[in-house]
C-alpha positions in Angstrom: 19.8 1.0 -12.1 16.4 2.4 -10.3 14.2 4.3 -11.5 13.8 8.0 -11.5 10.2 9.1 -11.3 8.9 12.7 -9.8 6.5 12.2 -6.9 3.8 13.5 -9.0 4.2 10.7 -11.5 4.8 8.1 -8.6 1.5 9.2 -7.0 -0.2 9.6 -10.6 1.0 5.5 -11.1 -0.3 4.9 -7.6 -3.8 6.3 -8.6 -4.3 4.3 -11.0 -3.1 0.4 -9.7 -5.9 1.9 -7.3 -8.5 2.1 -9.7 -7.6 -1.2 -11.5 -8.3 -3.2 -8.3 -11.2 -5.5 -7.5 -14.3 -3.2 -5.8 -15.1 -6.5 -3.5 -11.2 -5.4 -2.2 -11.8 -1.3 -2.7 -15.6 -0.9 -1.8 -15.3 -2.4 2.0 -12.4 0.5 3.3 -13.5 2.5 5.5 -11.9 6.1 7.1 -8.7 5.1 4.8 -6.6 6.9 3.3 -3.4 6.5 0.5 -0.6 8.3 1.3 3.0 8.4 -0.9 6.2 9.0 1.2 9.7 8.8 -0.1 10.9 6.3 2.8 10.3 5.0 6.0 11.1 6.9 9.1 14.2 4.9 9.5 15.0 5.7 6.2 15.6 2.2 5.3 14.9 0.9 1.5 13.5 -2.1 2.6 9.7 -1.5 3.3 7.6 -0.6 0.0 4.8 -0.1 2.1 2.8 -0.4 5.2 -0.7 -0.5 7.5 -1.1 2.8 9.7 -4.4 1.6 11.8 -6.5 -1.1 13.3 -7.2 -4.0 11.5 -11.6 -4.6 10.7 -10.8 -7.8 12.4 -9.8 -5.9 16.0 -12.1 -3.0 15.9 -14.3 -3.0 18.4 -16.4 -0.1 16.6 -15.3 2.7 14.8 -16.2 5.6 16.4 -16.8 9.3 14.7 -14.5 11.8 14.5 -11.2 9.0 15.0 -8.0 9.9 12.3 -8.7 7.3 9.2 -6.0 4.4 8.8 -3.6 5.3 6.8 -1.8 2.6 3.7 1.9 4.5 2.6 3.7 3.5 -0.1 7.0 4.1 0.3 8.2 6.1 -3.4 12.1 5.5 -3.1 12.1 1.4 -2.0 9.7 1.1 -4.6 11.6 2.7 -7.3 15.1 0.7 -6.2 13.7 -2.1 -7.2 12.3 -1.7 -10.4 14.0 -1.6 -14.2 11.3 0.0 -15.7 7.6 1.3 -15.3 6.0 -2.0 -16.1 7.7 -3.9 -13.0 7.0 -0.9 -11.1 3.3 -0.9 -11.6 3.5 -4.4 -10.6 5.1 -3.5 -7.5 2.9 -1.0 -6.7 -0.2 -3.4 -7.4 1.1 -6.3 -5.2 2.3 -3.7 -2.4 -1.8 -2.0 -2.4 -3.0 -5.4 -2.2 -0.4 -6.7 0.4 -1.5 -3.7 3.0 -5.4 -3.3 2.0 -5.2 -6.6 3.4 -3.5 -6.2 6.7 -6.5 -3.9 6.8 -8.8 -6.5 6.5 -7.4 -8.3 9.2 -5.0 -10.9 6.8 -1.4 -11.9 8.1 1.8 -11.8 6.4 1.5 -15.8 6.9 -1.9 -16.0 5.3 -0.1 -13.7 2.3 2.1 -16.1 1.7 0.0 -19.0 1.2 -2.1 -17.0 -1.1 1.0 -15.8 -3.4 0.9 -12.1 -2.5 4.0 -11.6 -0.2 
């Protein structure tokens, strides 16, 4: 059985697996913002979250006035997969980390050896 939590709630969770990461992680985004969606545009359950944007890594410079990257969690793939609100902040902790850093330039590959995907 999945969850059932109200968007509200969902981005209220969000928020705050936000404020409990690292600042070395945090303090270096840049024009990025955190955006909660239901599901992908597919409407698929099977990606909790992706990286809208340009990794640091291939920027050449960022320029003024350009639309900030975007990190979505995905709400409903998210709550499929949990039992309760513990898991799910876990989830929503490992999914932040997992796209801040594509962000910073850091493959699925590179994930893996370090125990985050």
């Amino acid at each position: 059985m999945s969850l059932d939590i109200p968007p509200e709630e969902f981005e209220r969770l969000v928020v705050e697996e936000l404020d409990e990461l690292p600042d070395e992680m945090v303090d270096g985004l840049e024009n990025v913002v955190f955006v909660v969606e239901d599901r992908p545009e597919d409407g698929s359950l099977d990606v909790l979250g992706t990286y809208d944007g340009v990794a640091v890594t291939e920027r050449d410079r960022y320029g003024f006035g350009e639309m900030p990257d975007r990190i979505i969690l995905f709400r409903e793939p998210l709550l499929a997969i949990c039992d309760d609100e513990d898991e799910l902040r876990d989830e929503i902790h490992v999914t932040l980390v997992h796209e801040i850093a594509h962000y910073y330039g850091i493959d699925d590959e590179r994930l893996h050896e370090l125990g985050w995907a």
